[in-house]
C-alpha positions as CSV (number, residue, x, y, z in Angstrom):
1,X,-20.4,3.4,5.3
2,X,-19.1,6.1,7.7
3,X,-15.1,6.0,8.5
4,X,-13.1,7.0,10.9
5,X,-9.5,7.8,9.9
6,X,-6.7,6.9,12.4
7,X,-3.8,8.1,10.5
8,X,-3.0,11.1,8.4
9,X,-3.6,9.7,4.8
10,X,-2.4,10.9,1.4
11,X,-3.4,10.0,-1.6
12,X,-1.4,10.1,-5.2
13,X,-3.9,12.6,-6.6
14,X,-2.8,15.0,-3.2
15,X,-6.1,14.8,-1.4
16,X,-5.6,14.2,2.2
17,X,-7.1,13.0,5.0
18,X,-6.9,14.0,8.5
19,X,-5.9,12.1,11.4
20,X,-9.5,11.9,13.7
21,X,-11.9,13.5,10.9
22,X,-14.4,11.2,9.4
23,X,-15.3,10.4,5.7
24,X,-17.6,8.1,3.6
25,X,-14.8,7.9,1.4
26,X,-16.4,8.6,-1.9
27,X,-15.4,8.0,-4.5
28,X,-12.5,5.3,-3.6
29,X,-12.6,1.5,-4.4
30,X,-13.8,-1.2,-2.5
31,X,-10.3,-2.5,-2.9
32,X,-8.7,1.0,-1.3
33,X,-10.8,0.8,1.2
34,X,-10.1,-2.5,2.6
35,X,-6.2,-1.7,2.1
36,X,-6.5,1.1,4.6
37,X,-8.8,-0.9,6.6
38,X,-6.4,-3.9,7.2
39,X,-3.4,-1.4,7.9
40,X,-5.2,0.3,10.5
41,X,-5.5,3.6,8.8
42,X,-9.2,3.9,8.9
43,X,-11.5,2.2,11.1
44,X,-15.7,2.0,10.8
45,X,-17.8,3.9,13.0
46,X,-20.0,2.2,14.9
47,X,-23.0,3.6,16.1
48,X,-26.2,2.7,18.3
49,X,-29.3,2.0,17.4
50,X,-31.5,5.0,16.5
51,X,-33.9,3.9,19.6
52,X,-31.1,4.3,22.4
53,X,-31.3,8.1,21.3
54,X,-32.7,10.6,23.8
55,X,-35.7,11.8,22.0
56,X,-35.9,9.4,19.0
57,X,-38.1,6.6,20.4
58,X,-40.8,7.5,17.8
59,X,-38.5,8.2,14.6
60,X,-36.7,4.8,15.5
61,X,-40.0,2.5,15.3
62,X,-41.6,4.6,12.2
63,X,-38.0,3.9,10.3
64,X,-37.4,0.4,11.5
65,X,-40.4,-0.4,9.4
66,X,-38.4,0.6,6.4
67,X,-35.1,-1.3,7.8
68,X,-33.4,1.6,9.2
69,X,-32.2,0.6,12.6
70,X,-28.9,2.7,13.4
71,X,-27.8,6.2,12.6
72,X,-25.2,5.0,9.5
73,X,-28.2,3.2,8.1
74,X,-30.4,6.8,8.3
75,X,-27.1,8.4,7.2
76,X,-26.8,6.2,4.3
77,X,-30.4,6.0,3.5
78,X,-31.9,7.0,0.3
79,X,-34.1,9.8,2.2
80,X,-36.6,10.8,-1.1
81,X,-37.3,6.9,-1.5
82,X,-37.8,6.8,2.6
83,X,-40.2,9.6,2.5
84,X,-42.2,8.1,0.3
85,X,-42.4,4.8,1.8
86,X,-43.2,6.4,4.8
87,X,-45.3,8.7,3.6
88,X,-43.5,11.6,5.6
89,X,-42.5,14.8,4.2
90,X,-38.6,14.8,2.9
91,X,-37.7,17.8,5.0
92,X,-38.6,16.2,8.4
93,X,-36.5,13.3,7.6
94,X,-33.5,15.9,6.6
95,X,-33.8,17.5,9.9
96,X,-33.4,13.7,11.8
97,X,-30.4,13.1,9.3
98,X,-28.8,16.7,10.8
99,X,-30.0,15.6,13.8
100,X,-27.8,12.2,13.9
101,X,-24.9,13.7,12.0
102,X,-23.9,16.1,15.0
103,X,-24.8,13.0,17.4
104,X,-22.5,10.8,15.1
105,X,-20.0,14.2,15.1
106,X,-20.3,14.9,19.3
107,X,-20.1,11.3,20.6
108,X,-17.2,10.1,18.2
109,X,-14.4,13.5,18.3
């Protein structure tokens, strides 16, 4: 899941996080993340479905055959198991991940 962090955030260990940056939070518990999430540190992204894209009417059908509907779902996707199933090479689906995560970085700063 992609964050959104609403406050500046510091952690015991002294890694921070930045007011208005986003993060997958790696790495931290279920249970941290739903602290910060129910004080209104950190907030999920939300994003629109791949086929409201300008230019992605064709990548959004092929992936919503393998359940990938919105861009945190591409983000999140195991992309080596999703070139496989749809039998596409693994560096065209790394270009439409780079593709979405400067959409996901423009349309949420």
């Amino acid at each position: 899941m992609l964050y959104r962090v609403l406050s500046n955030i510091t952690f015991q260990n002294g890694e921070r996080l930045v007011k208005g940056s986003k993060s997958r939070l790696l790495g931290r518990s279920p249970k941290t993340i739903e602290i910060l999430l129910s004080r209104g540190g950190i907030s999920k992204v939300q994003t629109p479905p791949l086929r409201v894209l300008p230019g992605w009417e064709e990548r959004a059908k092929l992936l919503e055959s393998v359940g990938i509907v919105t861009i945190v779902q591409l983000l999140e996707a195991d992309l080596s198991e999703v070139s496989v199933k749809l039998n596409v090479p693994l560096v065209a689906l790394e270009r439409a991940v780079d593709s979405a995560r400067r959409w996901v970085d423009r349309s949420s700063n």
